[in-house]
C-alpha positions, 0 to 999 in steps of 0.5 A: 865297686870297681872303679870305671873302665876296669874290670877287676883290681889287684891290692897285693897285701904284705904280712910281716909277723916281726921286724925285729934283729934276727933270734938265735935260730937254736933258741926261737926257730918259729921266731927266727922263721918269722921275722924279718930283719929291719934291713930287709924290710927297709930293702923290700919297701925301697924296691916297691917304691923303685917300681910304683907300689905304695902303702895303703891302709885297709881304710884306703882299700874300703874307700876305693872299693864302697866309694870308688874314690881312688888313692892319691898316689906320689905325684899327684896320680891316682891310684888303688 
C-alpha cells in the first residue's frame, strides 16, 4: 500500500559485505574490495543523518507498505 497522496515511495537500501579495518590488498583482494573501513562508515552514516536519511529495518518497510503506518522519524515527523 502506498501511503495517500503519493504516487510511488523510494527506500534507498545500503549493503555493506564488511565493516572491518581494511586486509592487505596483496593478501585478500576480493576482501579488501569489499569492505568498508569503520571510518568510512561512520562518515557515510553522519552525511545521511546531516541530510534526513535514517535507518529502517525491513519490518519497518513492511509496515509502512502492508499497513501504511508510516515510520516515526527524528523529531516527531513521520516518515518511509
Amino acid at each position: 500500500m502506498i501511503p495517500l497522496g503519493r504516487s510511488s515511495i523510494s527506500v534507498p537500501i545500503l549493503m555493506y559485505h564488511y565493516i572491518r579495518p581494511a586486509p592487505s590488498i596483496s593478501a585478500d583482494y576480493i576482501g579488501y574490495r569489499l569492505t568498508v573501513t569503520p571510518a568510512d562508515f561512520t562518515s557515510q552514516m553522519d552525511w545521511l543523518a546531516t541530510n534526513g536519511y535514517h535507518p529502517v529495518d525491513f519490518n519497518d518497510v513492511a509496515r509502512v507498505l502492508l499497513r501504511g503506518h508510516a515510520v516515526a522519524g527524528q523529531a516527531g515527523r513521520d516518515h518511509v
